[in-house]
C-alpha positions as CSV (number, residue, x, y, z in Angstrom):
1,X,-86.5,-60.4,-127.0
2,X,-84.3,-63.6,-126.9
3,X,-84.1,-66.9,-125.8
4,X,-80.9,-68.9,-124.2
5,X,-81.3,-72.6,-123.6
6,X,-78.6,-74.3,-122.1
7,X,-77.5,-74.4,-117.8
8,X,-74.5,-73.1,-116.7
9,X,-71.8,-74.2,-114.6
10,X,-70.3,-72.4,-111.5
11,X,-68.8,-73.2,-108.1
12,X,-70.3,-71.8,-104.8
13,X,-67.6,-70.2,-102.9
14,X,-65.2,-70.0,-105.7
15,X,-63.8,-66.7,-106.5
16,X,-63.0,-67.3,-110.4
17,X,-64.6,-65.7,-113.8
18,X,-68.0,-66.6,-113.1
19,X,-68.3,-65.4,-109.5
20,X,-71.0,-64.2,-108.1
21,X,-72.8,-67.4,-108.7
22,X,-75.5,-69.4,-107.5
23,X,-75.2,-73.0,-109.2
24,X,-78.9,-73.9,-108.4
25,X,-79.3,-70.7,-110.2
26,X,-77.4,-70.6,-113.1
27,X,-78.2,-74.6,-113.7
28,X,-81.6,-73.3,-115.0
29,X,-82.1,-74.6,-118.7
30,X,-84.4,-71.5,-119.9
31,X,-83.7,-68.1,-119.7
32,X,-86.3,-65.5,-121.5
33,X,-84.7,-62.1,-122.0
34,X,-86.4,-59.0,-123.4
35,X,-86.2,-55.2,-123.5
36,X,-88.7,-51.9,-125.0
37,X,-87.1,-48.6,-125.0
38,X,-88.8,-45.1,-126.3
39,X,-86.6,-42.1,-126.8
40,X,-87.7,-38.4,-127.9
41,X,-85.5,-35.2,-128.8
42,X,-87.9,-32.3,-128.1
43,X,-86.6,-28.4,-128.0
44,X,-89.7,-26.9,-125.8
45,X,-88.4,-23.6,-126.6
46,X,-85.2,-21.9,-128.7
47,X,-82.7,-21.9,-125.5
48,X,-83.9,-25.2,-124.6
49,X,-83.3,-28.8,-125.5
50,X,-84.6,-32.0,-123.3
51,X,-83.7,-35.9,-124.3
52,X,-86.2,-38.2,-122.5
53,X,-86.6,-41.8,-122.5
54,X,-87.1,-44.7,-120.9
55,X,-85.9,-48.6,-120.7
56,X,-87.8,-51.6,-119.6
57,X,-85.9,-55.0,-119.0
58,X,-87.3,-58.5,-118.0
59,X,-85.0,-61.3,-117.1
60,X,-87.0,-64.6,-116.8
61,X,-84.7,-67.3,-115.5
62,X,-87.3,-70.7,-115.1
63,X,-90.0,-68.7,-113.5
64,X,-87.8,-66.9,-111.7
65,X,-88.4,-62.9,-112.7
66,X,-86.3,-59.8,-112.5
67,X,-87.8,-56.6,-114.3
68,X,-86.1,-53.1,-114.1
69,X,-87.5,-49.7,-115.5
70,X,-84.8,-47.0,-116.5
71,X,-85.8,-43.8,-117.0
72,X,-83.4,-41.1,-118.2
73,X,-83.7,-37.5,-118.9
74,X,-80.9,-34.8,-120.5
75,X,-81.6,-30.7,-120.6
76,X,-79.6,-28.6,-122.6
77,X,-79.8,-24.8,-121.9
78,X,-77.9,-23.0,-124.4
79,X,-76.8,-19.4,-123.1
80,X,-76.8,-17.5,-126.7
81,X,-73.3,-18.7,-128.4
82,X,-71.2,-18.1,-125.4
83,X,-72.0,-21.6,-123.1
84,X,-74.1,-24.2,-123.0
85,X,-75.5,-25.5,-119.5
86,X,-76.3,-29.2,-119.4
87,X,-77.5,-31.7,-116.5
88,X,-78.5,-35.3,-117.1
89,X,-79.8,-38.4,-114.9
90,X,-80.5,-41.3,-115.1
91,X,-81.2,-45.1,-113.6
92,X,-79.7,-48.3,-114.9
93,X,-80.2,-52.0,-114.0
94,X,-78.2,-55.5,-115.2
95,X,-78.4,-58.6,-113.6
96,X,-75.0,-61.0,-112.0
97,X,-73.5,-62.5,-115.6
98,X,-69.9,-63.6,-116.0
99,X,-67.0,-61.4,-115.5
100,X,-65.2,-61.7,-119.2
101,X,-68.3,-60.7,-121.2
102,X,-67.7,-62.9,-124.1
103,X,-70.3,-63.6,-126.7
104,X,-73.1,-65.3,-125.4
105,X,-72.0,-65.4,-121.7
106,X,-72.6,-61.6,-121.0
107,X,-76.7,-62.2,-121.1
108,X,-76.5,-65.2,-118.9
109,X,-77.8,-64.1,-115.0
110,X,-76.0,-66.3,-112.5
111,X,-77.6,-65.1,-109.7
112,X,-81.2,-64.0,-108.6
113,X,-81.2,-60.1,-108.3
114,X,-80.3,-57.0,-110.2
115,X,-77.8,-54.5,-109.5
116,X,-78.5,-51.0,-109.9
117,X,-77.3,-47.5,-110.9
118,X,-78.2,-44.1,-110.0
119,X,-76.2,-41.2,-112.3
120,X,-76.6,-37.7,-112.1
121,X,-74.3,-35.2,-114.2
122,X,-74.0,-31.8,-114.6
123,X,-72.2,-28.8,-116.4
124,X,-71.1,-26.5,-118.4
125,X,-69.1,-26.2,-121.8
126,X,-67.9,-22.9,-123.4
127,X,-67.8,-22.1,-126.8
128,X,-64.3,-20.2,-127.6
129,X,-62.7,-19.1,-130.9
130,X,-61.0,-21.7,-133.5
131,X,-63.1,-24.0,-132.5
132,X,-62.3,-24.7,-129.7
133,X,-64.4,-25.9,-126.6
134,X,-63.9,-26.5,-123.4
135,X,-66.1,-28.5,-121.2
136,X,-66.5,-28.8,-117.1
137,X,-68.7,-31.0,-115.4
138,X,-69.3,-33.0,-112.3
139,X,-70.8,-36.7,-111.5
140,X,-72.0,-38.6,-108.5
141,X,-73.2,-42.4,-109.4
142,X,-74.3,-44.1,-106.7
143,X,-74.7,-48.2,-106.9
144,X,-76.6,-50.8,-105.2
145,X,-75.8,-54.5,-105.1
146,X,-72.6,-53.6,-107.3
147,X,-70.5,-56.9,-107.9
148,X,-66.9,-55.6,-108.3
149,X,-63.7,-56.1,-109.2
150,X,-62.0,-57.2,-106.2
151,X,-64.1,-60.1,-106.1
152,X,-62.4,-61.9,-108.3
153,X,-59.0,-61.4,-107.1
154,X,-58.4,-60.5,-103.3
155,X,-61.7,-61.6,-101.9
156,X,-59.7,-63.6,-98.8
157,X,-60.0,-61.6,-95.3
158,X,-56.7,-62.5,-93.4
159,X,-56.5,-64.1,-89.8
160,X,-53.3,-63.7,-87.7
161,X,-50.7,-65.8,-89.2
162,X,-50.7,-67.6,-85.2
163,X,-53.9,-68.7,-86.3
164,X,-53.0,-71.1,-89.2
165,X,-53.5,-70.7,-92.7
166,X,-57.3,-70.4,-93.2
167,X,-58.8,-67.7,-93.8
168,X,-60.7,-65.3,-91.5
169,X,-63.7,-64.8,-94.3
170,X,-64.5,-63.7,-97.5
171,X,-65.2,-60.4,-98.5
172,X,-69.2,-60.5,-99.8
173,X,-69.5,-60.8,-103.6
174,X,-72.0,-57.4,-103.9
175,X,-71.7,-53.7,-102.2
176,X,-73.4,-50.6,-102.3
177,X,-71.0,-47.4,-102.6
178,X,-70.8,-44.5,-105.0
179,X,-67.8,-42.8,-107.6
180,X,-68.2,-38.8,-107.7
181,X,-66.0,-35.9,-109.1
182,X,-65.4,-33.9,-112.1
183,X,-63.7,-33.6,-115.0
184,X,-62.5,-31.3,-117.7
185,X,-62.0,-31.2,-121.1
186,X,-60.8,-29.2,-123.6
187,X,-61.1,-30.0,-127.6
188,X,-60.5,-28.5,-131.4
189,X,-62.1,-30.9,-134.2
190,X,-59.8,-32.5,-135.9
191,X,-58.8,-30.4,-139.3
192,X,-56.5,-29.3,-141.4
193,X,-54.0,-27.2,-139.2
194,X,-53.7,-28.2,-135.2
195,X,-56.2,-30.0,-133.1
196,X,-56.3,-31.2,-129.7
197,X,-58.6,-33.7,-127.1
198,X,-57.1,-33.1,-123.4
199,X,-59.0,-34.6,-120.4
200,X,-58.2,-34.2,-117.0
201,X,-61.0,-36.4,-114.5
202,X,-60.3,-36.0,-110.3
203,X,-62.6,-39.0,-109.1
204,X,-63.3,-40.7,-106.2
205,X,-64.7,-43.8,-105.3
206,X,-65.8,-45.8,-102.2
207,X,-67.9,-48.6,-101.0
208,X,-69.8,-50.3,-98.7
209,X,-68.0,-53.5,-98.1
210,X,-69.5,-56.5,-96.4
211,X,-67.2,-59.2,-94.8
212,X,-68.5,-63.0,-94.6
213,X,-66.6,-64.6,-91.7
214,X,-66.8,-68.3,-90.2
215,X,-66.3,-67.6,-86.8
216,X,-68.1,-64.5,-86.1
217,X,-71.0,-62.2,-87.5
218,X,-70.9,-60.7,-90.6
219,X,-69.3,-56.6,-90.5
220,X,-70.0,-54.1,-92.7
221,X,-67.3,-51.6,-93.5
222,X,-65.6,-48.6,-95.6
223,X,-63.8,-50.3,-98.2
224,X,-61.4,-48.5,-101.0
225,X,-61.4,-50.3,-104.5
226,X,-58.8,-51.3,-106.4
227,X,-60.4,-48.9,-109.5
228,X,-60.1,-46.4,-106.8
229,X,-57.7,-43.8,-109.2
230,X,-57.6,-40.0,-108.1
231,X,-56.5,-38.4,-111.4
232,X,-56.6,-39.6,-114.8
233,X,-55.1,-37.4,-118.1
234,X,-55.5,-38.1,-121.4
235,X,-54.2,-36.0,-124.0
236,X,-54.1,-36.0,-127.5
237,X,-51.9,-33.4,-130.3
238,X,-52.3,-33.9,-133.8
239,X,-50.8,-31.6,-136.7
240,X,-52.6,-32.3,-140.7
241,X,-51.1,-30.6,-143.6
242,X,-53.2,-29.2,-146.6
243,X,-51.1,-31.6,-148.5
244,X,-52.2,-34.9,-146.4
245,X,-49.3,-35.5,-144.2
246,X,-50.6,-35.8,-140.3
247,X,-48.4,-36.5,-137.2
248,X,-50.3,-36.8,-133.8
249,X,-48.9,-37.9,-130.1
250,X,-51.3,-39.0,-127.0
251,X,-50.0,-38.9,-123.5
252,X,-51.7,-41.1,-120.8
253,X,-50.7,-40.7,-117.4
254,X,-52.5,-41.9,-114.6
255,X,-51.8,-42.1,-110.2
256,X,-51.9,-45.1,-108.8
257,X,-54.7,-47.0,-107.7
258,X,-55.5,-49.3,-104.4
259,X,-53.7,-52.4,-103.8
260,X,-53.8,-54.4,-100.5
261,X,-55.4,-56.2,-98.6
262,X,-58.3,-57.3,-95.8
263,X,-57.6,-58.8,-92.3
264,X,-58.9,-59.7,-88.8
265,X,-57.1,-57.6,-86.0
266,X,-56.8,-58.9,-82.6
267,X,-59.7,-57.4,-81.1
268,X,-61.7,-58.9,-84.3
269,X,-62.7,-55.8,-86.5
270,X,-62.1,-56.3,-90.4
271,X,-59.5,-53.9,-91.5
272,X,-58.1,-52.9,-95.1
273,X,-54.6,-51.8,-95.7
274,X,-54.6,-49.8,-98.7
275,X,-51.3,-49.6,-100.6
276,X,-51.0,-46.8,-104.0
277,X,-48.8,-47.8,-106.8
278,X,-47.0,-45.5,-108.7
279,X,-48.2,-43.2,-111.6
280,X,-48.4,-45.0,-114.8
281,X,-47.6,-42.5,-118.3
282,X,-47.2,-43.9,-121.5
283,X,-46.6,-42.2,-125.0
284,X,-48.0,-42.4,-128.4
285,X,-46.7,-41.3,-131.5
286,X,-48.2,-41.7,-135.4
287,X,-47.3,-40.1,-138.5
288,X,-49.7,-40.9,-141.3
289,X,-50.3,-40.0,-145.0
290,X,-53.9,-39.5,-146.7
291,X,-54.7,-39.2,-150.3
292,X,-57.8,-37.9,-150.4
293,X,-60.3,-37.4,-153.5
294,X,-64.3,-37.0,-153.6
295,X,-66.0,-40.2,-152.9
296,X,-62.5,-42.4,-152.2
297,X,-60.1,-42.2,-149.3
298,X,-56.6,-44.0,-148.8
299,X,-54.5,-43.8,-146.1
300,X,-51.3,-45.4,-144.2
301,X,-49.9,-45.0,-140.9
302,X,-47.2,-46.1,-139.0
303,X,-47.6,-46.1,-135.2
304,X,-45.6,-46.6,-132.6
305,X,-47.4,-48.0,-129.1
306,X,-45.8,-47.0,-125.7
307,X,-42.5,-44.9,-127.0
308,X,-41.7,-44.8,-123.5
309,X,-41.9,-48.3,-122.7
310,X,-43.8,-47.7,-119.3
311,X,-44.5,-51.2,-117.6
312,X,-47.6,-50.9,-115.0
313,X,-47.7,-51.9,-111.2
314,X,-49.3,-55.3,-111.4
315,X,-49.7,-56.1,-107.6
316,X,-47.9,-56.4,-104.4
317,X,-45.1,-59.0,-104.4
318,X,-46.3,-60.9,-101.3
319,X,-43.2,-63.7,-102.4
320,X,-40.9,-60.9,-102.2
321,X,-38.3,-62.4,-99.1
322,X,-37.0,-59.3,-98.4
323,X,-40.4,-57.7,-98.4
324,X,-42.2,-56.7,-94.4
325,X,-43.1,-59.7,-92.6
326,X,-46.9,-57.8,-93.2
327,X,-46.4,-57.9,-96.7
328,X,-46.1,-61.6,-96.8
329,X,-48.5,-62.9,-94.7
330,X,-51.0,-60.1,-95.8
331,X,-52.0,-59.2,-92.6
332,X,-51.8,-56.3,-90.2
333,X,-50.0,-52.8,-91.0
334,X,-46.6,-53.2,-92.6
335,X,-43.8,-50.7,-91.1
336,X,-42.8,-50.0,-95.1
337,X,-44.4,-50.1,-98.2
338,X,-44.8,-53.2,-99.7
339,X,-42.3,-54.1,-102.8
340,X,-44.4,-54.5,-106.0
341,X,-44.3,-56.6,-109.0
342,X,-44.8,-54.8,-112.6
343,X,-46.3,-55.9,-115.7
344,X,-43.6,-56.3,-119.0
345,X,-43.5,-53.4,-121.0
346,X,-45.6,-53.6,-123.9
347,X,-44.5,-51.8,-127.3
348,X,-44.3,-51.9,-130.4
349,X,-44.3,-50.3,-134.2
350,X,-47.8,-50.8,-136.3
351,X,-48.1,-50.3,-140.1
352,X,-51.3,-49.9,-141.3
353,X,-53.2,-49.2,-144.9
354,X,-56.4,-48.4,-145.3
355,X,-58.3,-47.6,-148.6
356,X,-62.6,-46.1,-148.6
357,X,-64.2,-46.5,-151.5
């Protein structure tokens, strides 16, 4: 349990760090937090092993009281020392807090209300020789009064240029929606000799959007996030002598994910034009000796951070002049993709020692 004394300052309307934000709200001067959790590892029976607990939270904001009860439970059924079959669930709740979650900001609620999480996994994971594992499994997490993202950077829904320059509406600053696919992965502990982490993770994810308009009722429609990314690998080689030398690479590559933006067509339905940047990859590479000797360790690297100097798709250039006349005003369906901006490529070399005791 803990105590934070102290109001907090916000803007209504604003979309900045501390959106969503009620300022009568987050003014409070007292906030009461606490949390009880029990867990237990039980194995009923020889082929069988369950992890089951449970997590109670209680947000007091000056009499004002959120409370949320997660329960979670994990079972294990191992099929001899071939495969092991595994499904999980469980519920999660968090209250509205600031988006950067720095010290002491992240347990601050700005806003009455909790959001909510419902995941369920399942799978199955193979023992093979050296080693060597490799592991299949599929999610669907479905969220309620999610704040996202895209609240905090495109949130404006665009009226016809004809119109002027204010804004249809706002897109609402929580959703309901879910993120489901699978993933696989395939892994040798690291060792003396080769090992390897390689993930691959097909996902999906939608939402529920809700657009806030001044002149006309509020609509509720499919929206595509910008954390919307299909496919995401991640994979890691690393080589270790018996004599301590050990060179290692990783390889990120990732497809683009959502860019665009929301607007108010002519016959005044909110629309989203949904833009995919390119596939980001980036390289690692480290070589590294290790002197190693019971109960004392030493070790230096050298590193080197994105070899390939990839630079990532930042967002659309809507300031681009030679860019669809769509692109710039952010509204309607441009005739060509939209010209993007991209981050500076970030890269360098890293020496590091490091000496256990």
């Amino acid at each position: 349990m803990s105590g934070l004394f102290g109001s907090a300052e916000c803007a209504a309307g604003l979309q900045n760090i501390s959106t969503p934000c009620d300022p009568v709200f987050a003014a409070q001067d007292r906030r009461i937090i606490g949390g009880a959790f029990v867990d237990a590892d039980v194995s009923p029976l020889r082929w069988l092993d369950l992890s089951l607990g449970i997590r109670v939270d209680v947000w007091n904001t000056a009499g004002h009281r959120d409370a949320g009860v997660s329960p979670r439970a994990r079972a294990t059924f191992h099929a001899k020392d071939i495969a092991d079959l595994f499904v999980g669930w469980g519920l999660g709740f968090r209250p509205a807090t600031f988006a950067i979650p720095l010290p002491g900001l992240g347990d601050v609620p700005l806003e009455a209300g909790l959001q909510g999480a419902n995941q369920t996994e399942g799978g199955v994971r193979f023992f093979l020789p050296h080693e060597i594992t490799f592991e299949t499994r599929g999610y669907l997490n479905i969220y309620r009064d999610l704040r996202f993202v895209d609240i905090f950077t495109e949130p404006q829904i665009s009226d016809d240029p004809a119109a002027g320059p204010v804004p249809a509406g706002i897109l609402d600053d929580s959703a309901d929606g879910k993120s489901y696919g699978f993933e696989l992965l395939l892994q040798r502990p690291f060792d003396v000799g080769f090992s390897t982490l390689a993930s691959y993770t097909l996902g999906f994810s939608d939402l529920e959007g809700t657009a806030l308009l001044i002149n006309q009722p509020s609509q509720t429609f499919d929206y595509t996030p910008s954390y919307d990314v299909r496919h995401v690998v991640n994979a890691a080689l690393a080589w270790q002598a018996k004599f301590g030398l050990i060179l290692s690479s990783r390889v990120l590559t990732r497809s683009g994910r959502a860019e665009g933006w929301l607007w108010l067509d002519s016959s005044g339905v909110v629309r989203q034009y949904v833009q995919r940047v390119p596939w980001f990859t980036r390289l690692d590479l480290m070589i590294a000796y290790e002197w190693a000797k019971p109960g004392r360790r030493m070790r230096i690297s050298f590193e080197w951070i994105n070899v390939t100097q990839a630079r990532d798709a930042q967002q659309i250039d809507a300031n681009n002049p030679s860019a669809p006349f769509a692109c710039r005003a952010r509204w309607g369906e441009p005739s060509e993709p939209c010209p993007l901006s991209f981050t500076t490529a970030i890269w360098f070399p890293n020496l590091s020692f490091r000496a256990v005791f």
